[in-house]
C-alpha positions as CSV (number, residue, x, y, z in Angstrom):
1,X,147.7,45.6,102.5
2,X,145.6,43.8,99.2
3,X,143.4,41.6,102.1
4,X,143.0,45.2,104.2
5,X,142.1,47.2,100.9
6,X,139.6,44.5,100.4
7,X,137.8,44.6,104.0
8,X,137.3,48.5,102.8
9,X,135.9,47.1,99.7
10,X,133.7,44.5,100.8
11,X,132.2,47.1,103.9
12,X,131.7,49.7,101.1
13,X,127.3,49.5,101.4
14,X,128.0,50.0,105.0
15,X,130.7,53.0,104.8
16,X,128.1,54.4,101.9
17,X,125.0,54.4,104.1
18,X,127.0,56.5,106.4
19,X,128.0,59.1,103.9
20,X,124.5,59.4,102.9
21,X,123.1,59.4,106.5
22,X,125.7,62.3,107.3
23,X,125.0,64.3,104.4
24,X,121.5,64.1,105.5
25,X,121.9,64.6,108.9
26,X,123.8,68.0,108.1
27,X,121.0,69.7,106.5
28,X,118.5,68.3,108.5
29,X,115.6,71.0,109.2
30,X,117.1,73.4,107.2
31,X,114.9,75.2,104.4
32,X,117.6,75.2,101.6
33,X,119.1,71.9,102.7
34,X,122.2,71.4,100.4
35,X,121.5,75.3,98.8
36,X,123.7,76.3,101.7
37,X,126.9,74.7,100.6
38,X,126.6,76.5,97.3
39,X,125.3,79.7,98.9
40,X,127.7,80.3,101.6
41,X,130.9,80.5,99.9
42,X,129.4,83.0,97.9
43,X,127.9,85.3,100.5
44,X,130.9,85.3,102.4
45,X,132.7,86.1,99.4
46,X,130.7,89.0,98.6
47,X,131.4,89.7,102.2
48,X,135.0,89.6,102.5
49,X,136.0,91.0,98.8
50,X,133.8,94.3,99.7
51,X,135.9,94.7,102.6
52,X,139.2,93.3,101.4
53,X,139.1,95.1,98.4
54,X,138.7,98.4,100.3
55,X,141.3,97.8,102.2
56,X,143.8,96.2,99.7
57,X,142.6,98.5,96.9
58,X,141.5,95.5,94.6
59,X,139.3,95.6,92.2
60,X,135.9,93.2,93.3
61,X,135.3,92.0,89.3
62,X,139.0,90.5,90.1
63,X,139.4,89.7,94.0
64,X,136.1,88.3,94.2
65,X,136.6,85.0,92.4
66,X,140.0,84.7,93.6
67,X,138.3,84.7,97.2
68,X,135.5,82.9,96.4
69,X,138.2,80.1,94.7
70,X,140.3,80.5,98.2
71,X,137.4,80.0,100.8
72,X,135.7,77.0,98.5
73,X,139.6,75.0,98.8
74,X,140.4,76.0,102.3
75,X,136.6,74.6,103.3
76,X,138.1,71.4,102.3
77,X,141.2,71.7,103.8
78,X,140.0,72.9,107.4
79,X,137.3,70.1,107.3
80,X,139.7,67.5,107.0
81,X,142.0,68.4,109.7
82,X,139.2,69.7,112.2
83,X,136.5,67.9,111.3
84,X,138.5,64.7,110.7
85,X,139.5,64.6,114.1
86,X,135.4,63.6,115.0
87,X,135.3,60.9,112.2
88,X,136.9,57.9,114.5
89,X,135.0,58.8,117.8
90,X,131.6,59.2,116.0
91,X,131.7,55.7,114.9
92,X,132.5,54.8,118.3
93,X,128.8,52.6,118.6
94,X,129.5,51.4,115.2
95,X,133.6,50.5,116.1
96,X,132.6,48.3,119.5
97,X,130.2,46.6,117.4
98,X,131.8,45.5,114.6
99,X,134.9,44.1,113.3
100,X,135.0,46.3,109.9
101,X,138.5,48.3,109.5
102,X,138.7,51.4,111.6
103,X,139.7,53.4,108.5
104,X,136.3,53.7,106.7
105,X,135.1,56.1,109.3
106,X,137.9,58.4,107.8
107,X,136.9,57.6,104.8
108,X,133.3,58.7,105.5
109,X,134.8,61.9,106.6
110,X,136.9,62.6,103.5
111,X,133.7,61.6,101.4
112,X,131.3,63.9,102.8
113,X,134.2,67.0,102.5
114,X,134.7,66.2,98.9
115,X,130.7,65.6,97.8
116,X,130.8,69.4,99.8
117,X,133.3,70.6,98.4
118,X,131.7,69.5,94.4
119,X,128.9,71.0,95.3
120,X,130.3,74.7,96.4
121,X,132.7,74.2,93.4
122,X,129.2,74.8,91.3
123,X,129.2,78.6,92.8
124,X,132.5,79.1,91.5
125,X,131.8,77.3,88.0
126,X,128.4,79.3,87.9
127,X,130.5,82.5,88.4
128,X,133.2,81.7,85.6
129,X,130.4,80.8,82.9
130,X,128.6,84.3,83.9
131,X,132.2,86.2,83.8
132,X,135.0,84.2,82.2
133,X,132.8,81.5,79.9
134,X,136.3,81.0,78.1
135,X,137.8,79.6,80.6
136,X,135.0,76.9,82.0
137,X,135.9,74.3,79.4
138,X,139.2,73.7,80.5
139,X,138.4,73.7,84.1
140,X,136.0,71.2,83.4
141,X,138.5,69.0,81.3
142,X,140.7,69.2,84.6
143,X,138.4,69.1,88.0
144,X,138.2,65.5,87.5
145,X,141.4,64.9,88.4
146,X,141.6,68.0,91.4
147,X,138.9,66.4,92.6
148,X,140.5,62.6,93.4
149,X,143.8,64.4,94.5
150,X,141.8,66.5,96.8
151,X,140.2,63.3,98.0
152,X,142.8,61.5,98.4
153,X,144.8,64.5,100.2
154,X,141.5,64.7,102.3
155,X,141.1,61.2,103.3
156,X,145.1,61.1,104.6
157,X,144.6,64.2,106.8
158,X,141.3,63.2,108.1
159,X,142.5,59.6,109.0
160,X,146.0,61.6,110.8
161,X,143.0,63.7,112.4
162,X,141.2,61.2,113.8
163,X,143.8,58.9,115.6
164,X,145.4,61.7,116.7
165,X,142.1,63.3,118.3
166,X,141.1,59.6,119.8
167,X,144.3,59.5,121.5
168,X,145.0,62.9,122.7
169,X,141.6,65.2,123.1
170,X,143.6,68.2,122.9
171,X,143.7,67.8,119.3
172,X,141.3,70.1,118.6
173,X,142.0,73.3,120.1
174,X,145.2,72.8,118.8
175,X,144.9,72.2,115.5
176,X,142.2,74.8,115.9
177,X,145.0,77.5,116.0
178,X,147.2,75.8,114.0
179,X,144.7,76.3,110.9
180,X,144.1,79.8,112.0
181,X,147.8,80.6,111.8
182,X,147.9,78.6,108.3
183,X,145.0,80.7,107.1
184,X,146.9,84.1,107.3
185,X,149.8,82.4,105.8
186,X,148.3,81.1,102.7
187,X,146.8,82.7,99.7
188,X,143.2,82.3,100.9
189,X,142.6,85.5,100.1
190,X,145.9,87.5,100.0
191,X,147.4,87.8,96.2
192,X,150.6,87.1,95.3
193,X,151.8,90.7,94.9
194,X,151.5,90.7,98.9
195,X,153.7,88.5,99.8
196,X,156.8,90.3,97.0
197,X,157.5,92.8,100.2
198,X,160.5,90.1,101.1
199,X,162.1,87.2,99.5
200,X,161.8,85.1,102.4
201,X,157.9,86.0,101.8
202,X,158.2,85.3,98.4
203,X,160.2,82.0,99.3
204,X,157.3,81.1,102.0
205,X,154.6,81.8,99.6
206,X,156.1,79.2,96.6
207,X,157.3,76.6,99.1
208,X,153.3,77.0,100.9
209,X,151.9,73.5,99.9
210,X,148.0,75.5,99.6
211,X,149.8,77.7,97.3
212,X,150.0,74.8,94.8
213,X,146.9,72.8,95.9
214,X,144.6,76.0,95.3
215,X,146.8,76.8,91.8
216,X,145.1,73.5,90.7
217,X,141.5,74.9,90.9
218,X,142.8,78.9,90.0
219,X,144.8,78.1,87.0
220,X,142.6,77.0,84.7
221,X,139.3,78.8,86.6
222,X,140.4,81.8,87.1
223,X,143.2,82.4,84.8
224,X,142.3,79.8,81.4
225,X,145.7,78.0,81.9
226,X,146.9,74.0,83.1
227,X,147.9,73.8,86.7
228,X,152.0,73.9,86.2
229,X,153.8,70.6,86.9
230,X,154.8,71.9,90.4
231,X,151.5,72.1,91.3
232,X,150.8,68.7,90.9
233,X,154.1,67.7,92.2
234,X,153.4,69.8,95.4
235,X,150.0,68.3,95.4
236,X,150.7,64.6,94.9
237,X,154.0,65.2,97.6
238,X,152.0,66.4,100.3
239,X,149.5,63.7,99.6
240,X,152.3,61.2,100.1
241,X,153.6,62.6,102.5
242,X,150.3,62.7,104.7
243,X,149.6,59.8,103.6
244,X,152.7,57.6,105.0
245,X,151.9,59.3,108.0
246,X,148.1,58.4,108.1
247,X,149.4,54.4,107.3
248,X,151.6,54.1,110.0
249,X,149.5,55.9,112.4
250,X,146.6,53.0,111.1
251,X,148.7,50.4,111.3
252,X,149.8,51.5,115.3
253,X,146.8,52.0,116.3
254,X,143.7,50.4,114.5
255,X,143.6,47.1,117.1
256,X,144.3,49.5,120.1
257,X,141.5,52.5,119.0
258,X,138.9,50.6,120.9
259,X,140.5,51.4,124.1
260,X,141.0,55.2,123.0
261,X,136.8,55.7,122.6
């Protein structure tokens, strides 16, 4: 494991230039460039908490940043598991080239989701230092942190994604509807008073890993308080978790990937 972890270090100029390269390459001939990233979560959020809060009777001063908080999180979340499934197979030139460990294209992957996901967390800290200034301090003193859990919860999902879609190409339709299921699920953008209609609702909603995961960005942005102790125990769990799963699935199938692409 201590000679693996350093092949990743010693390849790290290599993985870099790729993370640059993609971040380039996603903006490429677009007029605002990176302005989207920090512009789309809002629009949409202005989109969805005008008609969400119509229909849930919320008011938008309130929803909206819980929205806008949801959609910034679930971004990162949905990237890792559907785009993670591309990271292997588009290093495929770079994999039957070169002997580096298959790993750091999922690496790449998680990278690029996380610089993405900094940058729209900007809208949201833009929005709390126009409406809630109180609050910005402390989730400053704590994104830090968020951040390298979300990155390391990132990097295990998109390294699952990406065996799992080099193997079996169905991956992605799957896990296509899989998310979408998860999205109505989760507290995206449904409040915790909706899901007190039931217990088992109430039970589903605490249990809900992305309950805890988005608490870590909410608690302190939103609502001027530290993320509770369960969710970082959620958090770091489900990072474990993911990430035993993401090891063994390496470790089965790193030398055999090759014949997969």
């Amino acid at each position: 494991m201590r000679q693996y972890i350093f092949k990743i270090y010693r390849t790290r100029y290599f993985w870099s230039h790729l993370v640059r390269a993609e971040l380039k390459n996603k903006f490429r001939r677009s007029k605002l460039g990176i302005l989207w990233t920090f512009m789309n979560p809002l629009l949409l959020t202005l989109l969805m908490s005008t008609v969400f809060g119509v229909v849930f009777k919320m008011e938008f001063a309130d929803y909206a940043p819980y929205v806008l908080s949801g959609l910034i999180v679930w971004d990162l979340v949905s990237s890792s598991f559907i785009g993670g499934g591309h990271s292997i197979m588009s290093g495929e030139q770079y994999i039957r080239q070169f002997n580096h460990p298959v790993i750091i294209y999922t690496l790449k992957s998680a990278l690029v989701s996380t610089i993405s996901f900094i940058i729209a967390m900007a809208s949201l800290g833009l929005w709390v230092a126009v409406t809630s200034p109180e609050n910005l301090s402390l989730g400053l003193v704590t994104l830090p942190l968020t951040i390298l859990l979300y990155f390391f919860l990132s990097w295990a999902v998109t390294t699952i994604a990406g065996f799992l879609n080099a193997k079996y190409r169905d991956y992605p339709q799957v896990t296509a509807l899989v998310i979408q299921a998860v999205w109505y699920v989760s507290p995206v953008f449904f409040k915790k008073e909706m899901f007190s209609s039931s217990p088992a609702l109430e039970s589903a909603f605490y249990f809900n890993p992305i309950t805890h995961i988005l608490n870590l960005i909410r608690n302190p942005f939103l609502y001027g308080k530290m993320p509770s102790m369960s969710d970082y125990v959620f958090t770091i769990v489900s990072f474990m978790i993911l990430g035993f799963f993401a090891m063994i699935l390496n470790k089965k199938n790193k030398d055999k990937v090759i014949f997969y692409l």
